[in-house]
DSSP file (Angstrom, degrees, kcal/mol; ACC not computed):
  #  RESIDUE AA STRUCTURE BP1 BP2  ACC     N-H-->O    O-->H-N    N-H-->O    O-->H-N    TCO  KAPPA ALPHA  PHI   PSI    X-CA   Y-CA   Z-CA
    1    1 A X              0   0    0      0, 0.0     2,-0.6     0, 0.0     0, 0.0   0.000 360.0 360.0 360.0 122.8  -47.8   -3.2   55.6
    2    2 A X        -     0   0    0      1,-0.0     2,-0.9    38,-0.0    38,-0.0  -0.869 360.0-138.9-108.0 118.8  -44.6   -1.2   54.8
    3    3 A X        +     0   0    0     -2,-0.6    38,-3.2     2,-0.0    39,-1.0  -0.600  31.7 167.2 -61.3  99.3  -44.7    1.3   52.4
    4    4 A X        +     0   0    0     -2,-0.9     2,-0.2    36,-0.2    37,-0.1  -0.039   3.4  98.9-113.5-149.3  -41.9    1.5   50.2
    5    5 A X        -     0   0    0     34,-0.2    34,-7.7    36,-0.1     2,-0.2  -0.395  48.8 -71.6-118.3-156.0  -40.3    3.1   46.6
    6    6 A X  E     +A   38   0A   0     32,-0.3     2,-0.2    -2,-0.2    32,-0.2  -0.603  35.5 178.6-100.7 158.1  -38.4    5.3   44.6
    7    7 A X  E     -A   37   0A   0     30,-2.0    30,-2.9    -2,-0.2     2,-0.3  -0.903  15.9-141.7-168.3 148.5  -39.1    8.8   43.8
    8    8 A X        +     0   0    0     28,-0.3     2,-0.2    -2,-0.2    28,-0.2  -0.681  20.5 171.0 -83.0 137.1  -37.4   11.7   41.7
    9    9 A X        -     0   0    0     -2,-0.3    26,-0.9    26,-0.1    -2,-0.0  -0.645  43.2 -84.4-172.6 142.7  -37.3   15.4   42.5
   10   10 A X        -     0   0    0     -2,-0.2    24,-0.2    24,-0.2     3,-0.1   0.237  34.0-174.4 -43.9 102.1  -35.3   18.7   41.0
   11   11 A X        -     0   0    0     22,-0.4     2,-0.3     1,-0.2    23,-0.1   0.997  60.2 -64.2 -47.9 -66.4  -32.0   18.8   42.7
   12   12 A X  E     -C   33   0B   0     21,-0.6    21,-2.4    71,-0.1     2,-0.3  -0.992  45.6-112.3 178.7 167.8  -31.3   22.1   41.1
   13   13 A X  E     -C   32   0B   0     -2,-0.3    19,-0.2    19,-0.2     2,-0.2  -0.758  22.5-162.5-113.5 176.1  -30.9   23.6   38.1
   14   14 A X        -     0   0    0     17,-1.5    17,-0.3    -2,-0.3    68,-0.0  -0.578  23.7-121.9-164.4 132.0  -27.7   25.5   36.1
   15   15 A X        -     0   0    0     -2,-0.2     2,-1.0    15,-0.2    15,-0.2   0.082  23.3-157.6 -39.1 123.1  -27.0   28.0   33.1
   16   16 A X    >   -     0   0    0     13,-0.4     3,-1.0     3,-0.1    13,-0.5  -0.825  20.0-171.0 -76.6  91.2  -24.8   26.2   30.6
   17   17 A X  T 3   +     0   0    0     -2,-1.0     3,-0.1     1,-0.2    11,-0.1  -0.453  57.1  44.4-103.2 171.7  -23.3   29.1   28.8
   18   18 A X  T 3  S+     0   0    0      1,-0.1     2,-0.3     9,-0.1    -1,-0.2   0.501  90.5  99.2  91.6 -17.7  -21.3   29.0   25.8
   19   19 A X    <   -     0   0    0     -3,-1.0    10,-0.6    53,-0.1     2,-0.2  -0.995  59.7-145.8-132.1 154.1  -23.4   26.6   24.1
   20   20 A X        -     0   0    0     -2,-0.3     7,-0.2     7,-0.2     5,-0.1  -0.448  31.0 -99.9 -81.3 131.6  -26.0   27.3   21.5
   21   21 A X        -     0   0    0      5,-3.8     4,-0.3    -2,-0.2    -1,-0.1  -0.111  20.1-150.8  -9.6 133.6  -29.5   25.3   21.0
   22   22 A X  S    S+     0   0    0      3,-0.1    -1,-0.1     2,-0.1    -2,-0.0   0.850  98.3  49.2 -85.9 -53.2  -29.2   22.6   18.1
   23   23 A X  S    S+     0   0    0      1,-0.2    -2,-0.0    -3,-0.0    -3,-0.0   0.845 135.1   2.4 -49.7 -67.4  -32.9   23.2   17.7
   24   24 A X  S    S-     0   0    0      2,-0.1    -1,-0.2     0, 0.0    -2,-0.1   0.254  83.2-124.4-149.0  -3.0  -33.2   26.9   17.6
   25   25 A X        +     0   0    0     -4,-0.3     2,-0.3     1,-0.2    -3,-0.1   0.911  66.2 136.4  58.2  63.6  -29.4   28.3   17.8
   26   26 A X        -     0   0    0     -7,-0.1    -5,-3.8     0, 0.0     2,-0.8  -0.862  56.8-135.2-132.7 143.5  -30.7   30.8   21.4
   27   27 A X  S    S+     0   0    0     -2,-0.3    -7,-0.2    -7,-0.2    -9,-0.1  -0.710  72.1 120.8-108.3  78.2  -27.8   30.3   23.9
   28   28 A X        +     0   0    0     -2,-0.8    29,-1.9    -9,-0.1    -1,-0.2  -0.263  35.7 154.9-130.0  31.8  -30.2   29.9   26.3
   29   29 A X  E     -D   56   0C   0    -10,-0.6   -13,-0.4   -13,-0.5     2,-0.3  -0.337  19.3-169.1 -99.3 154.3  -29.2   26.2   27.5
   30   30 A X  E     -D   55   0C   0     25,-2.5    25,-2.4   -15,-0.2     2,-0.5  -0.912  17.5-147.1-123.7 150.6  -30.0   24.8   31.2
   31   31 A X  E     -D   54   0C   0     -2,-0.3   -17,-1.5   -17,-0.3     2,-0.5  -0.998  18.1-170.2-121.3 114.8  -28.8   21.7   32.9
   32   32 A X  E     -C   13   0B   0     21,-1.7     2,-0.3    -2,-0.5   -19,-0.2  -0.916   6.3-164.7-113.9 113.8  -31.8   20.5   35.1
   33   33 A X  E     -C   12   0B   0    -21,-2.4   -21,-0.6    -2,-0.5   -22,-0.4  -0.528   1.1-162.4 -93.7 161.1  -30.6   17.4   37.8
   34   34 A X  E     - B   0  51A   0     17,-1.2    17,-4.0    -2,-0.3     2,-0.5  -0.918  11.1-140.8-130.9 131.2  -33.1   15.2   39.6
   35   35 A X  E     - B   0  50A   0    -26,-0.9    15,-0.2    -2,-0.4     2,-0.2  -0.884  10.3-162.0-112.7 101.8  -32.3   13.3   42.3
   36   36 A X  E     + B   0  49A   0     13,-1.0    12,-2.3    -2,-0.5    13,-1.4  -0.372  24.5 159.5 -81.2 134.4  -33.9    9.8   42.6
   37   37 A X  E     -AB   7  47A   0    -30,-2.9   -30,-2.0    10,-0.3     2,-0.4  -0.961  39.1 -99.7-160.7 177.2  -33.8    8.4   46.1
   38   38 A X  E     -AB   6  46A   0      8,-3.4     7,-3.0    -2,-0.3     8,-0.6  -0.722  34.0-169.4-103.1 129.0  -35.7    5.7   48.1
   39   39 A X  E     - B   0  44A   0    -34,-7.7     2,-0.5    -2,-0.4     5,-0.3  -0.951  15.0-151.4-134.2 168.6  -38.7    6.4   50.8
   40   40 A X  E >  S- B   0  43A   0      3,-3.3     3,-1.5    -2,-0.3   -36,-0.2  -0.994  90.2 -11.5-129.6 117.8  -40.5    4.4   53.3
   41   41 A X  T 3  S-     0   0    0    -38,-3.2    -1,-0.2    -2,-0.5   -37,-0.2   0.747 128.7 -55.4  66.8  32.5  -43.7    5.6   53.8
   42   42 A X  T 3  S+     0   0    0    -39,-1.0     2,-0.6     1,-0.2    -1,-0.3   0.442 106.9 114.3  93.2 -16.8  -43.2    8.8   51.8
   43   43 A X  E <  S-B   40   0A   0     -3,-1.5    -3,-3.3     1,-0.0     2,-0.4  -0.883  72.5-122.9-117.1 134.2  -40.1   10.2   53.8
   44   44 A X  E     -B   39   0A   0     -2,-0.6    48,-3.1    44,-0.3    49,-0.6  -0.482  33.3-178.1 -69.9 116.0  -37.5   10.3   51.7
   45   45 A X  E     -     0   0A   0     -7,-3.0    48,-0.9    -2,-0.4     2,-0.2   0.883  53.4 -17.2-114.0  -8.8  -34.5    8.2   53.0
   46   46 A X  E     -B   38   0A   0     -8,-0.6    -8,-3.4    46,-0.1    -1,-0.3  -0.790  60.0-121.8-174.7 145.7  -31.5    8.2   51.0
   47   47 A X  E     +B   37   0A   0    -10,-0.3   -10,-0.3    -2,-0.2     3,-0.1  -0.596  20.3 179.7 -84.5 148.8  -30.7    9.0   47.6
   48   48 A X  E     +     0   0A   0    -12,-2.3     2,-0.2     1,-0.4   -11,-0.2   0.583  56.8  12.1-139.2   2.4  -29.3    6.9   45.1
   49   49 A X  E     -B   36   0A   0    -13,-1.4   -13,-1.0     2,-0.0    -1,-0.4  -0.937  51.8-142.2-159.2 158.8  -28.6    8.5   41.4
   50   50 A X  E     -B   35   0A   0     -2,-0.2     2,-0.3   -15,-0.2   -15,-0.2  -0.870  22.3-174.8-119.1 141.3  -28.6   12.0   39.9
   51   51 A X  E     -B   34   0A   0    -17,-4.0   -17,-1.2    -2,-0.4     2,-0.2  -0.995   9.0-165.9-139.1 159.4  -30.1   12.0   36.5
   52   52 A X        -     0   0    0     -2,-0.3     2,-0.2   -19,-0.2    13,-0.2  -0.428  15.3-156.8-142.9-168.9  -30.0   15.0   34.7
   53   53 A X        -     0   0    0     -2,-0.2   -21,-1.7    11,-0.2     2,-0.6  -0.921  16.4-138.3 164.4 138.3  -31.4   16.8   31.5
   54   54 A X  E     -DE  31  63C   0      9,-3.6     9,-0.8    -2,-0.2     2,-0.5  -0.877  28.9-167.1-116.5 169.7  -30.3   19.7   29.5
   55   55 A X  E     -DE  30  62C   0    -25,-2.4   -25,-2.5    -2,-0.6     2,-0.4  -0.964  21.4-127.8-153.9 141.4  -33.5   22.4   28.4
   56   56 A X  E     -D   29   0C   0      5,-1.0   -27,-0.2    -2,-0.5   -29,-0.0  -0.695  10.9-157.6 -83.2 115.5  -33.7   25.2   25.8
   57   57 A X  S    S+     0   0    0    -29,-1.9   -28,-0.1    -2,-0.4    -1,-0.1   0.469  91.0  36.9 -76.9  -9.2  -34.9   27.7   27.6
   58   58 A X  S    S+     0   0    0    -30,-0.1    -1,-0.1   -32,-0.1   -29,-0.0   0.830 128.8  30.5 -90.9 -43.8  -36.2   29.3   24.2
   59   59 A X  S    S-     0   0    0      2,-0.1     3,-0.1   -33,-0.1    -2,-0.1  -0.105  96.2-132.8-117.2  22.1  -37.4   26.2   22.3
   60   60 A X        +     0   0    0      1,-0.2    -3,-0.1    -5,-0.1     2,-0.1   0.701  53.7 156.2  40.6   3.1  -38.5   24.0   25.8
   61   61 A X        -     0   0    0     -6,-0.1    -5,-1.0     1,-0.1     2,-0.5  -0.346  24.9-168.2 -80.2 144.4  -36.4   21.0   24.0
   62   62 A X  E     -E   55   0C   0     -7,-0.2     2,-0.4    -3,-0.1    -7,-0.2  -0.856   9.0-179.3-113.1 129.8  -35.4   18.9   26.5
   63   63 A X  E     -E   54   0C   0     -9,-0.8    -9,-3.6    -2,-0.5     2,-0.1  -0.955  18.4-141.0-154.3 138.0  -32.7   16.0   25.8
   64   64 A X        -     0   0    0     -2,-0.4   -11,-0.2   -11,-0.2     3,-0.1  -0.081  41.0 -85.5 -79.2-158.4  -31.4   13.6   28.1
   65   65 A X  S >  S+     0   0    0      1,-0.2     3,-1.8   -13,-0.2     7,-0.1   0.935 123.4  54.9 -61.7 -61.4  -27.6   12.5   28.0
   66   66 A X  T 3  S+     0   0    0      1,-0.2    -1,-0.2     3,-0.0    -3,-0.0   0.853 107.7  43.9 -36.6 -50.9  -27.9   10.1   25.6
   67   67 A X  T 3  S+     0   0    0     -3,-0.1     2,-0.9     2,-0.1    -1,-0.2  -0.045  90.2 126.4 -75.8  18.7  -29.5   12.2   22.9
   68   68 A X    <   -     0   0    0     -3,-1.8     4,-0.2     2,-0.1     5,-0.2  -0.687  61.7-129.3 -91.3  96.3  -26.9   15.0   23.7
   69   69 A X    >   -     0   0    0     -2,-0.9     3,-3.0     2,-0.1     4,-0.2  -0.166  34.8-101.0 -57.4 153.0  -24.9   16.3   20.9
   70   70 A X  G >  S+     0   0    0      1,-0.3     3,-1.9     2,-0.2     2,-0.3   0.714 117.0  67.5 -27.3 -62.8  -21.1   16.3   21.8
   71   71 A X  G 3  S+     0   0    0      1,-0.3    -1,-0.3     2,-0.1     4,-0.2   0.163  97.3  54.4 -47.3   9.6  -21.1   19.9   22.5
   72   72 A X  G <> S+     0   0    0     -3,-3.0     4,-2.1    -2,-0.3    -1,-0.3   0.327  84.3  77.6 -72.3 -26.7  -23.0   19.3   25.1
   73   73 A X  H <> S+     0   0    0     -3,-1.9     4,-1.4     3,-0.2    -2,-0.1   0.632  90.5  48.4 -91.9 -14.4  -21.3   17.0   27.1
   74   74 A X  H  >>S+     0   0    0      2,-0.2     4,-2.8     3,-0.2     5,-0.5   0.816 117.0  40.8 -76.8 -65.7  -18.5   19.0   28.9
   75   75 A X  H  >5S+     0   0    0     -4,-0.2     4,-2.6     1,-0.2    -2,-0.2   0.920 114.2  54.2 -68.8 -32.5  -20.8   21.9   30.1
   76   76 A X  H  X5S+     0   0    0     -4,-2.1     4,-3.0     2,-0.2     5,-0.4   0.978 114.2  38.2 -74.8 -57.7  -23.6   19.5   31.0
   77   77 A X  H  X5S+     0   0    0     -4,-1.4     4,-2.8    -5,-0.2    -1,-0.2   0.910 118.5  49.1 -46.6 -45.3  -21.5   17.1   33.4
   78   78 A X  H >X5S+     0   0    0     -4,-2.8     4,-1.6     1,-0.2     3,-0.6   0.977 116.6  44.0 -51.3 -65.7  -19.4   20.3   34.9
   79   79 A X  H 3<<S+     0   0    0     -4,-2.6    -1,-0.2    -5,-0.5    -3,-0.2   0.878 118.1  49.9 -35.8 -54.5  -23.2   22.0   35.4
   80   80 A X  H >< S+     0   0    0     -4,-3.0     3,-0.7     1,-0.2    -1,-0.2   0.787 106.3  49.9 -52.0 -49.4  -24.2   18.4   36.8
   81   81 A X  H << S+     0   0    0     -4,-2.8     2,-2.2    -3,-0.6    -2,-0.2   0.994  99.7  63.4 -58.3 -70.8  -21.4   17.9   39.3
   82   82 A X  T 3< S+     0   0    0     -4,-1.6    -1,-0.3     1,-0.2     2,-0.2  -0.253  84.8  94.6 -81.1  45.8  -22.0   21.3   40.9
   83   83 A X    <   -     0   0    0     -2,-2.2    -1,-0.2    -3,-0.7     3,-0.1  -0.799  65.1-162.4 -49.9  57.6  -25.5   19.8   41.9
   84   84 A X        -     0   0    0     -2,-0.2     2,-0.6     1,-0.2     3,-0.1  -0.020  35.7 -89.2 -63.1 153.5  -25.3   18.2   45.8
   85   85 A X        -     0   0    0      1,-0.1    -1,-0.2     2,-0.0     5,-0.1  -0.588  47.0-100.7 -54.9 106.2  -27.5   16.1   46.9
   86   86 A X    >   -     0   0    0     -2,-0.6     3,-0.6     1,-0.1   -39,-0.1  -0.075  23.0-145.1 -29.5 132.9  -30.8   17.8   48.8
   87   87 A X  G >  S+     0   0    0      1,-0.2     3,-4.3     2,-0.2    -1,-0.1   0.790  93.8  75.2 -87.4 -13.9  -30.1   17.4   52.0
   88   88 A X  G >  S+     0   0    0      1,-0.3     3,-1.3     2,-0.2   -44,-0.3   0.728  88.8  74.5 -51.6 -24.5  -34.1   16.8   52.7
   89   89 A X  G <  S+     0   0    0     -3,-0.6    -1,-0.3     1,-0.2     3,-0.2   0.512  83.1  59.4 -40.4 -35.6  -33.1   13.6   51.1
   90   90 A X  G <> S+     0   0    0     -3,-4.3     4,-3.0     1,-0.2    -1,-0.2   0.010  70.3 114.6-110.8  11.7  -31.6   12.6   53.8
   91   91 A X  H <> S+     0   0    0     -3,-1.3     4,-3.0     1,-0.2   -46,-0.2   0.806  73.6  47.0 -65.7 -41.2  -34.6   12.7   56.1
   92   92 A X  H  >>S+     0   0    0    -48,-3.1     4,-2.2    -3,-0.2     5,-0.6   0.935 111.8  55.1 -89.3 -43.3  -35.3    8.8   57.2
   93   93 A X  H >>5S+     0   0    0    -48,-0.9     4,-2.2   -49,-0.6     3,-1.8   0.839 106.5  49.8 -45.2 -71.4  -31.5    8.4   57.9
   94   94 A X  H 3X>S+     0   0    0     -4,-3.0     4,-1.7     1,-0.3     5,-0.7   0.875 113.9  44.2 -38.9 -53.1  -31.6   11.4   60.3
   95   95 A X  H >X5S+     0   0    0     -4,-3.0     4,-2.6     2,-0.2     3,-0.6   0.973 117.1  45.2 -74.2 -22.7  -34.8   10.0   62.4
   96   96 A X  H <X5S+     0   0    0     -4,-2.2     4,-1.7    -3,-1.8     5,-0.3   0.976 112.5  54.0 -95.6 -46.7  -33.4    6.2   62.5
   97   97 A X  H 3X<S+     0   0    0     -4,-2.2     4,-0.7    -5,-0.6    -1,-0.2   0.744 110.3  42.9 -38.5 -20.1  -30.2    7.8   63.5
   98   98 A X  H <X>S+     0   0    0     -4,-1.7     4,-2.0    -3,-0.6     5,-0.5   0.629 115.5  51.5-104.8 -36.4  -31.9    9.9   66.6
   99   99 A X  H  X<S+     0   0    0     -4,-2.6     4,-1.2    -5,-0.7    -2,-0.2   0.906 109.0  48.1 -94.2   3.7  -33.9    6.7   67.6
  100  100 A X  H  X5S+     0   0    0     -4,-1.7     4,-2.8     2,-0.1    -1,-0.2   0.935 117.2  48.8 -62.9 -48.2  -30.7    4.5   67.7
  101  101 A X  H  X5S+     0   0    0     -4,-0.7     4,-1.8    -5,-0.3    -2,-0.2   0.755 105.5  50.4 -33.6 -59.8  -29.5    7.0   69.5
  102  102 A X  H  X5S+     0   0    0     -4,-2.0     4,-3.1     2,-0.2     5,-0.4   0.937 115.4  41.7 -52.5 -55.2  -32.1    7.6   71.9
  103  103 A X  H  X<S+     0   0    0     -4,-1.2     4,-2.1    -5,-0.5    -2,-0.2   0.954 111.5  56.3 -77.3 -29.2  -32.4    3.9   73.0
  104  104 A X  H  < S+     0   0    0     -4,-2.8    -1,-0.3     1,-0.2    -2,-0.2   0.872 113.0  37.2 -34.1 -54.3  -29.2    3.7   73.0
  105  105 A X  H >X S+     0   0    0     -4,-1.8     4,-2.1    -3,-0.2     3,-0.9   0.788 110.4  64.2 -59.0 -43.9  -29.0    6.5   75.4
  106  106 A X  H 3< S+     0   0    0     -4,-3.1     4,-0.4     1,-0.3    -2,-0.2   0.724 107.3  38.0 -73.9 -44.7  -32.0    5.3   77.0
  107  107 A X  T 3< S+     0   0    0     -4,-2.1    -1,-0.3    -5,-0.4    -2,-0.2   0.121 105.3  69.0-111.4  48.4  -30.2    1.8   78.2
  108  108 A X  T X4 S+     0   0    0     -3,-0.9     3,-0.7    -5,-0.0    -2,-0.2   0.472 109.1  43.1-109.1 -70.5  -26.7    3.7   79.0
  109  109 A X  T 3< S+     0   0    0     -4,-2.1    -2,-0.1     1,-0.3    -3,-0.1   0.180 103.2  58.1-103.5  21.0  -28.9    5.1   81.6
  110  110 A X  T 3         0   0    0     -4,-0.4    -1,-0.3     0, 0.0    -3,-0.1   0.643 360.0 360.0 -80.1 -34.7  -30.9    2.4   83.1
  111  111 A X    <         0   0    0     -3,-0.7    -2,-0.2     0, 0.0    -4,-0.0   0.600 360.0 360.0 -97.3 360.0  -28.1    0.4   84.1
């Protein structure tokens, strides 16, 4: 039985400055990213969408993209973009890349 799905987890976070709260008018904004990726058996093996958030760091309100007033939409992508992928993400590629490798290696030097 192979264990398989999806899973989210906080890329990283960054200060939007320059715009104010709708909610509670604190220029206190965050852009918080997630990175959704695929695992097999729990080890994470490749990512495949960033989805992102902005949060009030005064008033906790949280709104995704959709629900984003205009002003919002400039600092959040720029904030969003400067987000990379966790490279921890990348974990099940790295081990089936060392055990192609290996057998690979492994009949190179039988014959």
């Amino acid at each position: 039985m192979i264990f398989f799905g999806t899973k989210a987890s906080l890329a990283g976070t960054r200060p939007m400055p320059g715009v104010t709260c709708a909610n509670c008018g604190h220029d206190a904004l965050t852009a918080a990213v997630y990175s959704q990726y695929f695992h097999i058996y729990w080890i994470p093996t490749f990512p495949f969408k960033r989805r992102g958030m902005s949060v009030c760091s005064f008033c906790k309100q949280a709104l995704e993209p959709a629900e984003m007033p205009a002003q919002y939409r400039a600092p959040f992508e720029a904030a969003q973009a400067s987000v990379g992928r966790p490279l921890k993400h990348f974990t099940g590629l790295f081990i089936i890349g060392a055990l192609v490798l290996i057998l690979m290696l492994s009949a190179l030097f039988r014959s």
